[in-house]
N, C-alpha and C positions, 0 to 999 in steps of 0.2 A: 333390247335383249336382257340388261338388267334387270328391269321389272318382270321381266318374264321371271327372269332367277329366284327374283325376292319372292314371285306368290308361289314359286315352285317350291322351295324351301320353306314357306309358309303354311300350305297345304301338308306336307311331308311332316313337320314338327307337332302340326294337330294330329294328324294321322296316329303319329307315334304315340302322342300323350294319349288317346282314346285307346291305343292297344294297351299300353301299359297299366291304364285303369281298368282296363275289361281282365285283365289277369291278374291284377291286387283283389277285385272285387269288393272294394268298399261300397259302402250303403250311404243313398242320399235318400234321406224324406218326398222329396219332392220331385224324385225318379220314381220311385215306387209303388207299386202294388201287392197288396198282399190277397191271396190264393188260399180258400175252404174247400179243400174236396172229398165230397162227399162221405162225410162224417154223420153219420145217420146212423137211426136209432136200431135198427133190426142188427146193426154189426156192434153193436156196442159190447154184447158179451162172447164175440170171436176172437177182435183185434188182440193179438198182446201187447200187455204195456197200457189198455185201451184208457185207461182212467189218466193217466198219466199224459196221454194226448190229447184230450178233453179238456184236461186243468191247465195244460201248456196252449190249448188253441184260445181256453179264452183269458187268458195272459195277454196273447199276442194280438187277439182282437180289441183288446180295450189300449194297449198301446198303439196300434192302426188309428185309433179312434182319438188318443189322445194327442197323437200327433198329426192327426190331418193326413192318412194315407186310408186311400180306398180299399174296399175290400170287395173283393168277388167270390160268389160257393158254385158249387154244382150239389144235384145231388141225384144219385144212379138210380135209373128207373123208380122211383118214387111211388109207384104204387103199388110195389111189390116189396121197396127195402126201408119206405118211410121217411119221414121228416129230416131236416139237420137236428142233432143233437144240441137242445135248448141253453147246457150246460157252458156250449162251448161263447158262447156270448155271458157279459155280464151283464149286462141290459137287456130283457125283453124288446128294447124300442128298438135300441142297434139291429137286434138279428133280424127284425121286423121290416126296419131299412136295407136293406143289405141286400144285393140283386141275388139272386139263387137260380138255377137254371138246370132244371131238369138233363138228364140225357142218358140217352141209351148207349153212345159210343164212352169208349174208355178215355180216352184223353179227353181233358177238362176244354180243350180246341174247339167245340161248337161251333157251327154258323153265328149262334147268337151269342155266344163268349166271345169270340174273336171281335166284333163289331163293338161289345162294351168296352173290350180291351181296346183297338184301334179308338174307341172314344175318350177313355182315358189316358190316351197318349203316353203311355209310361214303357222305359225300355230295362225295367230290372222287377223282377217277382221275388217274393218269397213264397215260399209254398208249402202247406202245411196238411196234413188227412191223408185219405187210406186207400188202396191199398200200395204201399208204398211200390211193388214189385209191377201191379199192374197201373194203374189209373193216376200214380204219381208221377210214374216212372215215364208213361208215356205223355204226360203232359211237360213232364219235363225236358224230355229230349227233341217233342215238337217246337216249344221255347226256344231252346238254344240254335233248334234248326234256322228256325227265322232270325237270330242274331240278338235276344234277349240276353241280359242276366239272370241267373237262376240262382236262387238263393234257398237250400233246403232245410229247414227246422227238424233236426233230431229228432230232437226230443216230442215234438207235434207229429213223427210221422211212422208208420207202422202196417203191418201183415198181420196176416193170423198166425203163420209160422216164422219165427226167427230165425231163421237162416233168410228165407225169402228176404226178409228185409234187408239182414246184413248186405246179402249181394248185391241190391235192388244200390241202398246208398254208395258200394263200391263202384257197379256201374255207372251211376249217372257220375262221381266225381272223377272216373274217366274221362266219360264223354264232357266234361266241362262244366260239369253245378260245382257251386257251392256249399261243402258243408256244413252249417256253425249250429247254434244251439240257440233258445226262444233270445235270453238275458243278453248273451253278445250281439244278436242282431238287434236287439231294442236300444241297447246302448252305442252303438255306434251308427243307428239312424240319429242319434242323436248329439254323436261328436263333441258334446261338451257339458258342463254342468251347468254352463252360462243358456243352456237353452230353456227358452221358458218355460217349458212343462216337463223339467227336469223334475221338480220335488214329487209331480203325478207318476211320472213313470220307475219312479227309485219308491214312492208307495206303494206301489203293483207287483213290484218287483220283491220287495221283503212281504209283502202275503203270500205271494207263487210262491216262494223259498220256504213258507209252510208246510207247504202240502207235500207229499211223498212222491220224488223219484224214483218212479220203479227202475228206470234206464241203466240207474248207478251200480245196481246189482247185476250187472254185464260188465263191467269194469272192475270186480275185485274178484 
């Protein structure tokens, strides 16, 4: 009966540590996946903000990149709204590599997304593209349905109209995402300075800090 105690109490103590991590929501490298959707070319002069989610996506792809975390795109009907946006990679070769996956439905969930996913084994996303109210929003909350973490990039994610988005990120931080911003999620996949490709990703990071947040002009 003892032993029965000890793996019950065992079981119960894992239990607990896995809730209490799932509602800190910290970031590990090697849980993760990072999420392009459908940031293509035909919406480029709709989005607001849109430059600013462009120069934030490919911030965050080249830190994916330089930390060893996957990356996945969709991109919505394709032969009506176009390519992903070239920008958003700083590598031609990366975005070249990089699975991309047409679809007609709204959430980034596909038959065939689902199955790259199930193959990369990862149970936390980050997610970054457009339109935050429709196509983010419901991949987001398909995630979370299935028991993922959801991790949503700000500053990488937007509407045509601001309001939509406002409510879109109120919503999903309801229903349980995460909201942080490109820099805090790069920096604490990263948890310390002692991590090897710290000096890479703190480079990446004072270039991004170049270019103009338009986001910050909603905050004053």
């Amino acid at each position: 009966m003892s032993l029965l105690i000890a793996i019950f109490i065992s079981y119960a103590t894992m239990s607990a540590a896995n809730q209490v991590s799932r509602a800190v929501g910290k970031l590990q490298s090697a849980h993760t996946a990072l999420l392009l959707c459908d940031v293509q070319e035909r919406f480029r002069p709709l989005i607001y903000r849109m430059e600013t989610v462009v120069h934030t996506c490919r911030y965050m792809t080249s830190v994916a990149t330089a930390l060893d975390i996957p990356i996945v795109g969709t991109q919505q009907y394709t032969k009506v709204f176009g390519e992903t946006v070239p920008d958003t990679f700083a590598d031609p070769a990366a975005l070249a590599a990089t699975p991309i996956f047409d679809k007609k439905k709204f959430s980034m969930l596909t038959d065939d997304v689902k199955n790259k996913l199930d193959e990369l084994n990862k149970n936390t996303y980050l997610i970054m593209g457009i339109e935050a109210h429709v196509c983010v929003q419901q991949t987001c909350l398909d995630l979370i349905e299935s028991g993922a973490d959801v991790h949503v990039i700000v500053d990488a994610v937007s509407s045509q109209q601001p309001y939509d988005r406002a409510i879109a990120l109120d919503r999903l931080q309801h229903a349980g995402a995460f909201l942080t911003t490109a820099q805090s999620a790069a920096f604490m996949l990263m948890q310390s300075a002692d991590h090897a490709n710290f000096k890479i990703v703190s480079k990446l990071t004072v270039e991004h800090m170049k270019l103009p947040n338009e986001f910050n002009a909603d905050f004053k």
